[in-house]
DRENTORKOL-3810 file (N, C-alpha, C; in nm, 4 decimals):
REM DRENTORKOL-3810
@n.u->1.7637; n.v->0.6992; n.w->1.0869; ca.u->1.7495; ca.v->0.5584; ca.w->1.1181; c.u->1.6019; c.v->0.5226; c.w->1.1096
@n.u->1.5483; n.v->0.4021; n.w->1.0839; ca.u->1.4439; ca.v->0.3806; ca.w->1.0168; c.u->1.4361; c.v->0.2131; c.w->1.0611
@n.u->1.3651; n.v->0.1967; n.w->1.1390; ca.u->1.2909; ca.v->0.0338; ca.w->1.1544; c.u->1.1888; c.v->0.0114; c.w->1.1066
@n.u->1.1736; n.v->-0.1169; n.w->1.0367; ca.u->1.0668; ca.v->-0.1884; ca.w->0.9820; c.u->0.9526; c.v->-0.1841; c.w->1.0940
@n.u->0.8077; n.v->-0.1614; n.w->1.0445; ca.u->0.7091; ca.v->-0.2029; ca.w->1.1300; c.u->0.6703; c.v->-0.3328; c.w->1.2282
@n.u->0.6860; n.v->-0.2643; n.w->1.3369; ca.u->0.6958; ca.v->-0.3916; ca.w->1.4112; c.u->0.8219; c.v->-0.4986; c.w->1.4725
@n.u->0.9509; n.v->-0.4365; n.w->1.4334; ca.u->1.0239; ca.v->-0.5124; ca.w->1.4720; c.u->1.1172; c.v->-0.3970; c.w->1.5728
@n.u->1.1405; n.v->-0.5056; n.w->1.6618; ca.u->1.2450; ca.v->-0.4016; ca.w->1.7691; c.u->1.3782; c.v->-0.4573; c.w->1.7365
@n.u->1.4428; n.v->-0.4996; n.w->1.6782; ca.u->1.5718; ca.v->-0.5464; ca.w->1.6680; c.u->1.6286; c.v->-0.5502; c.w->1.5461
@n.u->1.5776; n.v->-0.4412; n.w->1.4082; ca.u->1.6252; ca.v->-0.4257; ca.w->1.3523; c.u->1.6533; c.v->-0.2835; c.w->1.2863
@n.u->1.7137; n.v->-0.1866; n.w->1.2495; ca.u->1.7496; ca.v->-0.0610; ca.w->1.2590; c.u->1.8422; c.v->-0.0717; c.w->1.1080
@n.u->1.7939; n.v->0.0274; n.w->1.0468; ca.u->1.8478; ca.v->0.0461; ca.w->0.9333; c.u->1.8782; c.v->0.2350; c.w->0.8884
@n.u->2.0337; n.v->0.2325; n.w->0.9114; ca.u->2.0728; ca.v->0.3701; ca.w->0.9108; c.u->2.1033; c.v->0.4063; c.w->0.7510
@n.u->2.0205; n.v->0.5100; n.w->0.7266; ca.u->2.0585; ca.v->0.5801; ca.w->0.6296; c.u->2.0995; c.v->0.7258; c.w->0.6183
@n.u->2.2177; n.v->0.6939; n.w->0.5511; ca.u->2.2992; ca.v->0.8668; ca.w->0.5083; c.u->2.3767; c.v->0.8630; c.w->0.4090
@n.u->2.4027; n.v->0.9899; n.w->0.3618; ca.u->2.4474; ca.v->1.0220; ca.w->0.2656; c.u->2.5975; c.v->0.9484; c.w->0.3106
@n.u->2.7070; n.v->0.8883; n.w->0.1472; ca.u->2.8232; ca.v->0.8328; ca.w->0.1692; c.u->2.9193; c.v->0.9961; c.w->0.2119
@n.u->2.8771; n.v->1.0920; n.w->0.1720; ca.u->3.0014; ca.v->1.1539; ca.w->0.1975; c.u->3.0360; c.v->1.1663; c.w->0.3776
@n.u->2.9533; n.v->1.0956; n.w->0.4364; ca.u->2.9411; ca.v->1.1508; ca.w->0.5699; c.u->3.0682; c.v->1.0578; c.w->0.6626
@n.u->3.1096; n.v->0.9461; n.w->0.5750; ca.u->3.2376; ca.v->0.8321; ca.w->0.6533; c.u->3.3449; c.v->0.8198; c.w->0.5404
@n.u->3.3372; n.v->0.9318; n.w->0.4438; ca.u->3.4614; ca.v->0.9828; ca.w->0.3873; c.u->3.5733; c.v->1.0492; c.w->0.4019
@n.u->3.6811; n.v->1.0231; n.w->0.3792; ca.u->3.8304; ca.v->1.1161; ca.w->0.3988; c.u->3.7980; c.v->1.2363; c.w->0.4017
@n.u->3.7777; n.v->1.2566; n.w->0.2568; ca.u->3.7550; ca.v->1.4241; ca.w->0.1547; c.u->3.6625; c.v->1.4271; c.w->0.0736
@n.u->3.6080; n.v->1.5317; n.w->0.0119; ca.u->3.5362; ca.v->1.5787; ca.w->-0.0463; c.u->3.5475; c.v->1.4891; c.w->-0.2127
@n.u->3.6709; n.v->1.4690; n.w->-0.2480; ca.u->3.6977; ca.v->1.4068; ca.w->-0.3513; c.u->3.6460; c.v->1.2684; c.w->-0.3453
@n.u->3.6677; n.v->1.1720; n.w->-0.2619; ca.u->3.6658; ca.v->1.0835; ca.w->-0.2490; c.u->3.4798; c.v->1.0443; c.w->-0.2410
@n.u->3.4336; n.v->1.1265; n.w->-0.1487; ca.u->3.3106; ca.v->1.1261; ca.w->-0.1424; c.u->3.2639; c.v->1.1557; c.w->-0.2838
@n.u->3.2821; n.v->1.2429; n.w->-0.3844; ca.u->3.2281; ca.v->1.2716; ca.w->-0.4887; c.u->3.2030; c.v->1.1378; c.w->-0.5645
@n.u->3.3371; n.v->1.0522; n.w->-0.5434; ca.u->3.3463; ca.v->0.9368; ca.w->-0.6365; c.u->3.2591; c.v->0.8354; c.w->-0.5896
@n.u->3.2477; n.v->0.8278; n.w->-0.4682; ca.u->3.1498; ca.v->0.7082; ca.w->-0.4409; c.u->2.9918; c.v->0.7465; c.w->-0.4362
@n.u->2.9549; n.v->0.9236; n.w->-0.4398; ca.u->2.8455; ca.v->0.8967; ca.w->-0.4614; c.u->2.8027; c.v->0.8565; c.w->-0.6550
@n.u->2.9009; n.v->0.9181; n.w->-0.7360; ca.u->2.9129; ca.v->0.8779; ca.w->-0.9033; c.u->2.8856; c.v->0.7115; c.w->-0.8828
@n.u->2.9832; n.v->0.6113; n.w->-0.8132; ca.u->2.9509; ca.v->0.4904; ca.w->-0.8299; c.u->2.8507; c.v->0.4627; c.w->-0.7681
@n.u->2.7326; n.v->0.4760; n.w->-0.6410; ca.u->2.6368; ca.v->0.4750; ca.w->-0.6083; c.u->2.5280; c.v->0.5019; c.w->-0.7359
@n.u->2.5253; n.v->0.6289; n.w->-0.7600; ca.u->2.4892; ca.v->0.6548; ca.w->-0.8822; c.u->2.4405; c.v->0.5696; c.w->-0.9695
@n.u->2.5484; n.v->0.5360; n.w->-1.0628; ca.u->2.5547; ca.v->0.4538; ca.w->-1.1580; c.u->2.5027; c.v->0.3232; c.w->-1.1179
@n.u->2.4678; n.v->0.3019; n.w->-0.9983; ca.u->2.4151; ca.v->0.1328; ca.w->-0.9376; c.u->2.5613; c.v->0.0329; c.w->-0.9092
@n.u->2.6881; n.v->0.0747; n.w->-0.9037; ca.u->2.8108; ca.v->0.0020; ca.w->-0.9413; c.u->2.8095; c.v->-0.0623; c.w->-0.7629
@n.u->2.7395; n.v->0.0488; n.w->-0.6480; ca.u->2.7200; ca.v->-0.0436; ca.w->-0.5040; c.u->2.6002; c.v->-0.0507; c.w->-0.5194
@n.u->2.5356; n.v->-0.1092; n.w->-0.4261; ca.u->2.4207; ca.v->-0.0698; ca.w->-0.3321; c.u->2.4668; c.v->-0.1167; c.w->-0.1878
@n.u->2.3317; n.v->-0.0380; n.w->-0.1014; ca.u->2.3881; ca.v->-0.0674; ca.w->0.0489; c.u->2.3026; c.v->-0.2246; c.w->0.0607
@n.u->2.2045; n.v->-0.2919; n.w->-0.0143; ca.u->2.1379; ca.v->-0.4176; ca.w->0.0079; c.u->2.0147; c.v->-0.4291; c.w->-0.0394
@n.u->1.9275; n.v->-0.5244; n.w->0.0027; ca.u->1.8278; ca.v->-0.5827; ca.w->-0.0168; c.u->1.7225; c.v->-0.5453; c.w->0.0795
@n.u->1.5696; n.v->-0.5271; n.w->0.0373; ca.u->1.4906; ca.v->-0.4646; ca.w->0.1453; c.u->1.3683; c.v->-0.6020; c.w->0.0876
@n.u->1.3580; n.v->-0.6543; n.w->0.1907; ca.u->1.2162; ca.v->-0.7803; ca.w->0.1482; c.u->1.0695; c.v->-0.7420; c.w->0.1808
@n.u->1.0227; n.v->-0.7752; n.w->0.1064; ca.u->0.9258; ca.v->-0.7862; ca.w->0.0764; c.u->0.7936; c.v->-0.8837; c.w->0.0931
@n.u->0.6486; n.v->-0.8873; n.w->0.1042; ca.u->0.5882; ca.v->-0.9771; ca.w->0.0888; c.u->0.5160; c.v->-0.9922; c.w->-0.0244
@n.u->0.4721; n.v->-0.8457; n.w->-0.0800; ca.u->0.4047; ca.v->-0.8239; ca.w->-0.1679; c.u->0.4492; c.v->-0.6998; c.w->-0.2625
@n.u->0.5732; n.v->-0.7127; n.w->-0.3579; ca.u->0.6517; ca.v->-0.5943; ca.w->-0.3832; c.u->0.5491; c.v->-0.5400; c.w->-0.4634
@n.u->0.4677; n.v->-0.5770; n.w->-0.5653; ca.u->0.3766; ca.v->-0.4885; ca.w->-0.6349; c.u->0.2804; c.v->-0.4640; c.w->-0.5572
@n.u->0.2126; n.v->-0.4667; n.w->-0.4648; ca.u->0.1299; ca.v->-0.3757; ca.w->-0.3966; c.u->0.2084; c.v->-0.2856; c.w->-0.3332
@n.u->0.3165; n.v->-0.2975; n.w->-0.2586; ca.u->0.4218; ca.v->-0.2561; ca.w->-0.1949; c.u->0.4862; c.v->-0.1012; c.w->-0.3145
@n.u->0.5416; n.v->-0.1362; n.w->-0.3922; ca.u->0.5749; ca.v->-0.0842; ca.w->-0.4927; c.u->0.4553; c.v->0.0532; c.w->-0.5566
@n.u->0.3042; n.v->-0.0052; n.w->-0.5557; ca.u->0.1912; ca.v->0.0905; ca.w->-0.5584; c.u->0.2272; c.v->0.2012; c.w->-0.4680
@n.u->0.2295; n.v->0.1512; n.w->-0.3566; ca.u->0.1827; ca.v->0.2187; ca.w->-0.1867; c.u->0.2925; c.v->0.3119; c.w->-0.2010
@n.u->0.4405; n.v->0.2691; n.w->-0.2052; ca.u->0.5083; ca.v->0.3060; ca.w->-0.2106; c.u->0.5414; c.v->0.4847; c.w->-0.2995
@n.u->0.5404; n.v->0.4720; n.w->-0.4201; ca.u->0.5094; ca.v->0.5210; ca.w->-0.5606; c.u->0.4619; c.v->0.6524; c.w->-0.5271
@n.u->0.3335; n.v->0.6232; n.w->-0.4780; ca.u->0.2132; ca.v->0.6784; ca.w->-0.4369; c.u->0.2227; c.v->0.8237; c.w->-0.3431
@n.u->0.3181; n.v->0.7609; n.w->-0.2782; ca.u->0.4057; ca.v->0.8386; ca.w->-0.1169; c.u->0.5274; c.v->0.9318; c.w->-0.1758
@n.u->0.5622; n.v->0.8778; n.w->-0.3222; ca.u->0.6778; ca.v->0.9518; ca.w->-0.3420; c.u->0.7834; c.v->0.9098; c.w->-0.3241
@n.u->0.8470; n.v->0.7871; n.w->-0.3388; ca.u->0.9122; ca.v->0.6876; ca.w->-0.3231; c.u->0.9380; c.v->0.6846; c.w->-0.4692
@n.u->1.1112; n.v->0.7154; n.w->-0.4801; ca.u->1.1802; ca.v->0.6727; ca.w->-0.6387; c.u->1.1967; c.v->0.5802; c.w->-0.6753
@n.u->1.0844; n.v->0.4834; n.w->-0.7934; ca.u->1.1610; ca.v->0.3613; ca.w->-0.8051; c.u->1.2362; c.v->0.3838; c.w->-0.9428
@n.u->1.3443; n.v->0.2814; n.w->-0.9758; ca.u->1.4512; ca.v->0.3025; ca.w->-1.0842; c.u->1.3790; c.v->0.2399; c.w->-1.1780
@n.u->1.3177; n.v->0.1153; n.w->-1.1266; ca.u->1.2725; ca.v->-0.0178; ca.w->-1.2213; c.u->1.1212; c.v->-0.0576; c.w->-1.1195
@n.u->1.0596; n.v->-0.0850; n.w->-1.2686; ca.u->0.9352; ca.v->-0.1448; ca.w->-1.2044; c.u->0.9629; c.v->-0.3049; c.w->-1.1243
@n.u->0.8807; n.v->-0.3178; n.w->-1.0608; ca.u->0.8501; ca.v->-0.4621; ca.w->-1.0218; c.u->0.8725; c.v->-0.5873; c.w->-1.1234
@n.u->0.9640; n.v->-0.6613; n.w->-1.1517; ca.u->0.9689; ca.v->-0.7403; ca.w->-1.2631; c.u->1.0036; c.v->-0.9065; c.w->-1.2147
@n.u->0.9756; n.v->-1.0035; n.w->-1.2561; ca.u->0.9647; ca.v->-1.1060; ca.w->-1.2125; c.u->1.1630; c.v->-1.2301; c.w->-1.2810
@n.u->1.1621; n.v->-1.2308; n.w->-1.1443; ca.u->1.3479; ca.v->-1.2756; ca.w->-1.1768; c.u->1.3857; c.v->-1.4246; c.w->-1.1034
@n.u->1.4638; n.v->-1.4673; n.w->-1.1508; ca.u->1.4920; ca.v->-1.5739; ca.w->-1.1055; c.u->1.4771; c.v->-1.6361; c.w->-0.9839
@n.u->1.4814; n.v->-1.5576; n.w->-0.9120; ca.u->1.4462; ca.v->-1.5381; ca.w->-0.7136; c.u->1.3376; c.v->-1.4496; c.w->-0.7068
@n.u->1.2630; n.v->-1.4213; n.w->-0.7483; ca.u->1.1642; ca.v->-1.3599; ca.w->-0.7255; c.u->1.1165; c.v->-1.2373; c.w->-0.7955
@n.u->1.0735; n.v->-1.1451; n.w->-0.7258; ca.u->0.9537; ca.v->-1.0153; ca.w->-0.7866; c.u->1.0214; c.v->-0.9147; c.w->-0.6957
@n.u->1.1039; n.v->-0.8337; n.w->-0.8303; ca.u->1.2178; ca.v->-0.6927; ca.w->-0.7326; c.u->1.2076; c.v->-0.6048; c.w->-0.8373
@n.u->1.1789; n.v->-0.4724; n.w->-0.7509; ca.u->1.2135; ca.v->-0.3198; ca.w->-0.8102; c.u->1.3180; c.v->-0.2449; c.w->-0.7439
@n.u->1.3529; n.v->-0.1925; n.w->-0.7807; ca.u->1.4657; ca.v->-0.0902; ca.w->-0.7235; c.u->1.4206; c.v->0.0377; c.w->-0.7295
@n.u->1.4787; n.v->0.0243; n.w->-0.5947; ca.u->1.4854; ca.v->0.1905; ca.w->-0.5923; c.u->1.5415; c.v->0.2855; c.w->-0.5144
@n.u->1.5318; n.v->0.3794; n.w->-0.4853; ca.u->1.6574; ca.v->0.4889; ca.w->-0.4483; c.u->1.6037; c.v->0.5617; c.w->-0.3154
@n.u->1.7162; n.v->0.5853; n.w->-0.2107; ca.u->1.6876; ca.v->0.7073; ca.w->-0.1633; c.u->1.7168; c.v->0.8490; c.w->-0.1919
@n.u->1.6821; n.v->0.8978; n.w->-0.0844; ca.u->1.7309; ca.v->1.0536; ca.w->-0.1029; c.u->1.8721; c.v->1.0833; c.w->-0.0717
@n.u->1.9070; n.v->0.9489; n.w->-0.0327; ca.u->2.1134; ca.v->0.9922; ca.w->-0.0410; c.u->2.1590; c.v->0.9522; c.w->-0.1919
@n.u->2.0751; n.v->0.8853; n.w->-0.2996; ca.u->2.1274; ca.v->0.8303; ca.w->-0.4202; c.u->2.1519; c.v->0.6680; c.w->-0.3557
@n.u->2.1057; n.v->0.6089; n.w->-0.3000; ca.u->2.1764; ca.v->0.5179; ca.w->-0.2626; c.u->2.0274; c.v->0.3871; c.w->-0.3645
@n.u->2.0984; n.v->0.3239; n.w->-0.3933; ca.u->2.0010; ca.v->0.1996; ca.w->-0.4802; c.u->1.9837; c.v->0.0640; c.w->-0.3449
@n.u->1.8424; n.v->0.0493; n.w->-0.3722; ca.u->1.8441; ca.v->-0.1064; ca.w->-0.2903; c.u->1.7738; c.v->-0.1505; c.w->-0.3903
@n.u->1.7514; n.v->-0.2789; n.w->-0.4026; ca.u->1.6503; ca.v->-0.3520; ca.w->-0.4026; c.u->1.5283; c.v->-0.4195; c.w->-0.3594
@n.u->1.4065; n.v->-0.4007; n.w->-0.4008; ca.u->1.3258; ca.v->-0.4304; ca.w->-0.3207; c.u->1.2543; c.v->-0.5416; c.w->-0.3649
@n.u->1.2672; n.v->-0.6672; n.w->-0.3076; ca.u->1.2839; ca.v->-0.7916; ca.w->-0.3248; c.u->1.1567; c.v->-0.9014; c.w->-0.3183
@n.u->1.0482; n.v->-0.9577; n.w->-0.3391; ca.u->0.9693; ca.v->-1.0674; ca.w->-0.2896; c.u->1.0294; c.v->-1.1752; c.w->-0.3248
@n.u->1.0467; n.v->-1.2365; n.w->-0.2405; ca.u->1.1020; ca.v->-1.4535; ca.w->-0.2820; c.u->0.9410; c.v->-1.4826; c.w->-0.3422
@n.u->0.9910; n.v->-1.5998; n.w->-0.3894; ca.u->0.8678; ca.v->-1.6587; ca.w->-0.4677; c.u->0.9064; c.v->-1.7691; c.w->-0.4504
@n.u->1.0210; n.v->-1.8449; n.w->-0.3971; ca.u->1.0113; ca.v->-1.9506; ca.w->-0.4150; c.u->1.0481; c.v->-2.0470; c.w->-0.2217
END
């Protein structure tokens, strides 16, 4: 579990999917669709994703995609160590 700096009221649990699976099978399949990007668990915001994205990088932090500029804003993706994809998001507008 992992809170943002500075905030007491928000908590963000991360684990691997096989861990609130039936079976072993089942888990296999959802980490393949994790994988492939077919879920993600969400969106992680940002203020400044390309400095963010540097800092990040830097630490050893997988990103999938650089920082690229999108209709809603300035997002890279990237992964944890469960395979799991977020996005990492700045609004711009």
């Amino acid at each position: 579990t992992v809170r943002p700096e500075g905030s007491k009221n928000q908590d963000l649990l991360l684990m691997d999917p096989a861990h609130s699976m039936l079976d072993a099978a089942t888990a296999e399949q959802v980490r393949a669709l994790i994988a492939k990007g077919a879920l993600s668990p969400g969106v992680l915001a940002t203020s400044d994703c390309r400095a963010d994205y540097r800092a990040m990088s830097a630490a050893g932090v997988q990103f999938l995609q650089e920082p690229a500029t999108r209709p809603y804003g300035i997002e890279a993706v990237l992964r944890d160590d469960s395979g799991n994809w977020f996005s990492f998001t700045q609004r711009t507008y």
